[in-house]
Structure formats: structure tokens, C-alpha cells
C-alpha positions as CSV (number, residue, x, y, z in Angstrom):
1,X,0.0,0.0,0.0
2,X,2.9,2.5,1.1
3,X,4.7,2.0,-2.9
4,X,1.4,2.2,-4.3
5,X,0.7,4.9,-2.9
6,X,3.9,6.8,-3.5
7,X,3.9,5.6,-7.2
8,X,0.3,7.3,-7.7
9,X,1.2,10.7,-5.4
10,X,4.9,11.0,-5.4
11,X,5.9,13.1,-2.5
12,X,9.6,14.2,-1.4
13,X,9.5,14.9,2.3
14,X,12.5,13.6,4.0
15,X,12.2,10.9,6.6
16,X,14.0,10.4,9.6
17,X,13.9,6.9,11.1
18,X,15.3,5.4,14.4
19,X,18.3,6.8,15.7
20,X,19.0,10.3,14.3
21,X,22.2,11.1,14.4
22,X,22.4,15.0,15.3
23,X,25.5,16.9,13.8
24,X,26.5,19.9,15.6
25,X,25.1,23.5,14.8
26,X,26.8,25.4,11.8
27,X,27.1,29.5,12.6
28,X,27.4,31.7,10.0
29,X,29.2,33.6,11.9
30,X,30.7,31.3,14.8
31,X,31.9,32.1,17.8
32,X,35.5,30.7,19.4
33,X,34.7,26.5,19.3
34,X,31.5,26.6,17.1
35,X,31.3,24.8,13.9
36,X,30.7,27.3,10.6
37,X,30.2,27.1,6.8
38,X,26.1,26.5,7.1
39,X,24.9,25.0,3.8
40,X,22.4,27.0,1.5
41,X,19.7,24.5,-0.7
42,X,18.3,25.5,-4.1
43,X,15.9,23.6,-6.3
44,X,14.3,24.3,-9.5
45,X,11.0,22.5,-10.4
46,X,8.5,22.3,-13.4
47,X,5.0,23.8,-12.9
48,X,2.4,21.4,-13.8
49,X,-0.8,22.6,-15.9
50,X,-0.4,25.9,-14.3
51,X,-0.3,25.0,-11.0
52,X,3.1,24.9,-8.3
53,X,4.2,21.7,-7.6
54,X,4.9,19.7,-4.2
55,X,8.5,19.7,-3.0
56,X,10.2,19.5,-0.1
57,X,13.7,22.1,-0.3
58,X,16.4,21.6,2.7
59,X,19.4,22.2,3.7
60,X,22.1,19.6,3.9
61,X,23.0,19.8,7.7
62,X,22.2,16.4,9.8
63,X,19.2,17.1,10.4
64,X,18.2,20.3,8.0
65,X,18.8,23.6,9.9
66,X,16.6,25.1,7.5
67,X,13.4,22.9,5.3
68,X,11.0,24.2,3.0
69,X,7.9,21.8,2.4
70,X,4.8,22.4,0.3
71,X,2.0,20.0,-1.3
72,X,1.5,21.5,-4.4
73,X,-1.1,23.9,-5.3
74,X,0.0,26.9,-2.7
75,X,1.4,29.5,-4.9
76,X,0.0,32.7,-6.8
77,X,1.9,32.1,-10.6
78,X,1.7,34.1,-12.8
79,X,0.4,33.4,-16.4
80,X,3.0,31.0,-18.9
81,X,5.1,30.5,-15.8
82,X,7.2,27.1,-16.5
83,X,9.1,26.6,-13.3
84,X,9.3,27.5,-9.8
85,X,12.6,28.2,-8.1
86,X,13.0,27.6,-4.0
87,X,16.3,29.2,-2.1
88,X,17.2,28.8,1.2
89,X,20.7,30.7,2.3
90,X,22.3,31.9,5.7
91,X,22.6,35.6,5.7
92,X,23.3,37.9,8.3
93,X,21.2,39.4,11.0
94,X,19.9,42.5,10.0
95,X,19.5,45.3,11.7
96,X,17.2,45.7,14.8
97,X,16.4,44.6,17.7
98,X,14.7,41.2,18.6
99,X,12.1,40.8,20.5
100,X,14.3,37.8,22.1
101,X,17.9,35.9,21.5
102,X,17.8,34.5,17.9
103,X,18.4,30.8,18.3
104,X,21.2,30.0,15.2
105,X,21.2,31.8,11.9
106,X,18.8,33.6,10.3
107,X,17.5,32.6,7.3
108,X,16.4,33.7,3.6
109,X,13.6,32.1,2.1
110,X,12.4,32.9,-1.4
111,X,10.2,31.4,-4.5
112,X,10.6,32.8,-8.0
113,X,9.7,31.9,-11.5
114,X,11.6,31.2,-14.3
115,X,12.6,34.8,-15.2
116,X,13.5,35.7,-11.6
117,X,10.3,37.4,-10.6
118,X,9.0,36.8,-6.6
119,X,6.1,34.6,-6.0
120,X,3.6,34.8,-2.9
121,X,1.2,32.4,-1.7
122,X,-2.2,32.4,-3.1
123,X,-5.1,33.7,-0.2
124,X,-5.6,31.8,2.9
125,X,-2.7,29.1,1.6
126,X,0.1,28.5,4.2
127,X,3.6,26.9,3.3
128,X,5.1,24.5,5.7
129,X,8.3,26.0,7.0
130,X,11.1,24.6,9.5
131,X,14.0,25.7,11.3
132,X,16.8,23.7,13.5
133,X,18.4,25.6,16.5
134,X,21.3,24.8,18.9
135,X,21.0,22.2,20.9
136,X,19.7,23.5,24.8
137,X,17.6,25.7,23.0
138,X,14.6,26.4,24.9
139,X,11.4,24.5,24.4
140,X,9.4,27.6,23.7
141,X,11.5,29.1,21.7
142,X,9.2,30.5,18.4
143,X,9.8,31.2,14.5
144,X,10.0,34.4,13.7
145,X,10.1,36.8,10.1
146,X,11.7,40.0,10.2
147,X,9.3,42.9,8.9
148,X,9.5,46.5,9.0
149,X,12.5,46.8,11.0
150,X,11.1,44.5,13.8
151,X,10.6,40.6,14.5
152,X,7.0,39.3,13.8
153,X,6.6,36.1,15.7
154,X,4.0,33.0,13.8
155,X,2.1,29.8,15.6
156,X,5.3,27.5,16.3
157,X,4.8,23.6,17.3
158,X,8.0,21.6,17.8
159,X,8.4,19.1,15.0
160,X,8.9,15.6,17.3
161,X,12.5,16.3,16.6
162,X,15.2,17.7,18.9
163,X,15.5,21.3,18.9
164,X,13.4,21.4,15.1
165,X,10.3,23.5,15.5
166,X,7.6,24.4,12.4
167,X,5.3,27.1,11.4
168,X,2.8,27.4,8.5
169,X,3.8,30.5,6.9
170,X,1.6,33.0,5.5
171,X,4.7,34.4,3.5
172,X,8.3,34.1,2.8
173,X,11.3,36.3,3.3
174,X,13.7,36.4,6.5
175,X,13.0,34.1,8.9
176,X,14.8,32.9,12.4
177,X,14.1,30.9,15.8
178,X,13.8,33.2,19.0
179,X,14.8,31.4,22.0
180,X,17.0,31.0,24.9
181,X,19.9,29.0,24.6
182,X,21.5,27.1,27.7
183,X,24.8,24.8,28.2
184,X,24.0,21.0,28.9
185,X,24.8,20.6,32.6
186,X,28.6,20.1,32.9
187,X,28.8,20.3,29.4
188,X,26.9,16.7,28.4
189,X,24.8,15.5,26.0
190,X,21.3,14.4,27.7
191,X,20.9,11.6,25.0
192,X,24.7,10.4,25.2
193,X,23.8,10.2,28.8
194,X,20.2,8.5,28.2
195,X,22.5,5.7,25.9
196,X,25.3,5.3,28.4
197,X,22.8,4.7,31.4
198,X,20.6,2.3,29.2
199,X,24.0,0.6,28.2
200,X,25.1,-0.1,31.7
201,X,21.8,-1.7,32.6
202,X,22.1,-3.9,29.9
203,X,24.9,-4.8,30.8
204,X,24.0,-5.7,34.6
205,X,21.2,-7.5,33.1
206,X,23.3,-9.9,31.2
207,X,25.2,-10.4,34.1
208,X,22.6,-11.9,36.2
209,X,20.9,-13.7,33.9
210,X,24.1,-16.1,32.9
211,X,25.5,-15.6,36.5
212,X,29.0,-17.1,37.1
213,X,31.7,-15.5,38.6
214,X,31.3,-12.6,36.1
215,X,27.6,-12.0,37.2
216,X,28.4,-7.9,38.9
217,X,25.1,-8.8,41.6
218,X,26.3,-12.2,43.2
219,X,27.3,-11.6,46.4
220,X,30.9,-11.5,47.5
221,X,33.1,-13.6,50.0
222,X,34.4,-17.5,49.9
223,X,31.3,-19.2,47.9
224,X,29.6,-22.1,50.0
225,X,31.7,-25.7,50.6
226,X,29.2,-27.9,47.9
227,X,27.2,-30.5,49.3
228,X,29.0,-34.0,49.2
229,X,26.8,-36.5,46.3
230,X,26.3,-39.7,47.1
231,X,27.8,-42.2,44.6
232,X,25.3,-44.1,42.2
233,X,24.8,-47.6,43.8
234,X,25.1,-50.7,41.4
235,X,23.9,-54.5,41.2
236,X,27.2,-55.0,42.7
237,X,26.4,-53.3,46.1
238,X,23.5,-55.4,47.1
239,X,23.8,-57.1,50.4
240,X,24.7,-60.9,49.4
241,X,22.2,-63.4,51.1
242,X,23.8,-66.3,52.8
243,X,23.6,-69.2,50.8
244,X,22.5,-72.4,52.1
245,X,22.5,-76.2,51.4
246,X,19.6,-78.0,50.1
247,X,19.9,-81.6,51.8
């Protein structure tokens, strides 16, 4: 049912399944001991019978710090248009003050047609949009677009992913994640230490269940004298009956 259904309504959305392996955070402008060079992610895509198509734009980062997702059908094109172009690049924080810390980079989302010309959404159509920030950041931490010299904040939800929240935006242009960012205590990870402590009982489990000297929860001291076993008696140690003569 899944292929046929994917054969019928193809639909590019990445999928991230068991153990995601989180990368640190890339800075566009890092500070002393931070990882740089964040990746930008640009796609070009045929428009279909006049109408946008789906896709699903991110950047290259383990997980994305930066996704653009749509289902097809969202955007205002303009008459003839032939493809739809989606860009998502780093850029610099402009000028202004937040209305609270921004949480990573901020970033530049756009959507244009073939000859370069911006596209909105049509009315009352949203655009699913996603942003990764460093790990501690806080839990409330919220999306946020900067217009008109200021930081408008939109509906966030956290994604079911570590530190990746989402937003259905109304529009594109500069967007970040406002939040507080805090230090793991004593500088470790809260799933390295969720796998260690899950590792150690696994391994006191094993331990008791095959026992022996290796088993960590047997008690300690000189082990108990065994109890003598009594030998397997044969034919041979039957009393013997005293014969006697027949006259």
C-alpha cells in the first residue's frame, strides 16, 4: 500500500527513522569553538498545468537547519510560468532589535519563476516552513520573520525532533528561531547520557541472567563448601544373602 501509494502521489519529504544522528550546529558567523560554513539548498522545479508543484527544499545539515515543504497547489503564478525556483541561504542578521535571543542563523527564504520574478502564496494558503536551533535551546523558543524593522513572531509547534520546530507561513522572506539557549549541565549531551545509562543496565542484566563469577550482583566472600553427592549404587552393592545347602 505504502509503494502504491507513492507511485500514484509521489511526495519528497525527508524521513528520519530510528536513531537520528544530530550533527553539531553550523554559525554563520561562529563564535570561538563553534562549527561554521552553514549549507544553502536550491531547487528548480516544473510547474504542472499551471499549477506549483509539491516539494520539499532543505538544507544539507544532519538534520536540515533550515526545510522548506509544500504539497503542491499553494502558490500565486503568474500566467506561462514554466518553473518555480526555492532558495534557502544563511545571511546575516539584519539590523534591529529582537524581541528575544535568535536561536542560530537567520535565514532567507524565497520562491521565484523562471525569469526571476518573486512569488507569494495564493489567499488563505500557508507553506510549511522549519528551522533547526542549537541544541539547549529552549522549548518555547518560536519562528519568527523579520518585517519592518522589527521581529513578527508565527504559531510554532515543535516538529517531534530535537530542537526542530515548524510554522505554517503565510509568506516568505527572512526568517529565524527566538529562543533562549542554555549549556547542557557540565557540558553533556542528555541523549549520550540516556544511551550510556541504558548501556550499563544492559549490561548488569546480562550479568545476572548467565550468572558465574562474572555475574556484577552475586554476592561476594568464599562461595559455600558444595554439598557432598552420594555415589550411584550398582547391582554390585547389594547385600549378598547367605547361601544355604539344600539336603
Amino acid at each position: 500500500m505504502i509503494v502504491a501509494a507513492q507511485a500514484v502521489a509521489p511526495l519528497k519529504v525527508p524521513l528520519f527513522d530510528g536513531v537520528v544522528v544530530v550533527e553539531p550546529y553550523r554559525y554563520l558567523d561562529p563564535a570561538p569553538g563553534a562549527d561554521g560554513s552553514p549549507t544553502s539548498a536550491s531547487e528548480t522545479l516544473a510547474v504542472d498545468a499551471g499549477t506549483s508543484p509539491s516539494f520539499a527544499v532543505y538544507t544539507s545539515e544532519t538534520p536540515p537547519q533550515a526545510e522548506l515543504l509544500a504539497h503542491g497547489g499553494e502558490l500565486s503564478l503568474a500566467p506561462g510560468a514554466t518553473s518555480v525556483k526555492v532558495t534557502i541561504d544563511p545571511i546575516s542578521r539584519p539590523q534591529g532589535t529582537p524581541t528575544g535571543e535568535i536561536a542560530g542563523n537567520v535565514y532567507r527564504f524565497s520562491v521565484t519563476d523562471q525569469a526571476g520574478v518573486a512569488l507569494a502564496l495564493l489567499p488563505g494558503q500557508t507553506i510549511t516552513l522549519a528551522l533547526r536551533g542549537p541544541a539547549g535551546v529552549a522549548p518555547d523558543a518560536v519562528i519568527a520573520r523579520f518585517e519592518g524593522g522589527a521581529w513578527r513572531r508565527l504559531a510554532t509547534a515543535p516538529s517531534g525532533l530535537q530542537d526542530l520546530f515548524i510554522t505554517n507561513a503565510d509568506s516568505f522572506g527572512d526568517l529565524a528561531l527566538l529562543g533562549r539557549v542554555s549549556a547542557s549541565p557540565n557540558g553533556l549531551d542528555p541523549e549520550f547520557l540516556f544511551f550510556a545509562l541504558a548501556a550499563a543496565g544492559l549490561t548488569l542484566l546480562v550479568g545476572w541472567r548467565f550468572g558465574g563469577r562474572s555475574n556484577p550482583l552475586a554476592p561476594s566472600g568464599p562461595a559455600a563448601p558444595a554439598a557432598p553427592r552420594r555415589r550411584p549404587r550398582n547391582r554390585h552393592d547389594k547385600p549378598l544373602k547367605a547361601l544355604t545347602e539344600v539336603p
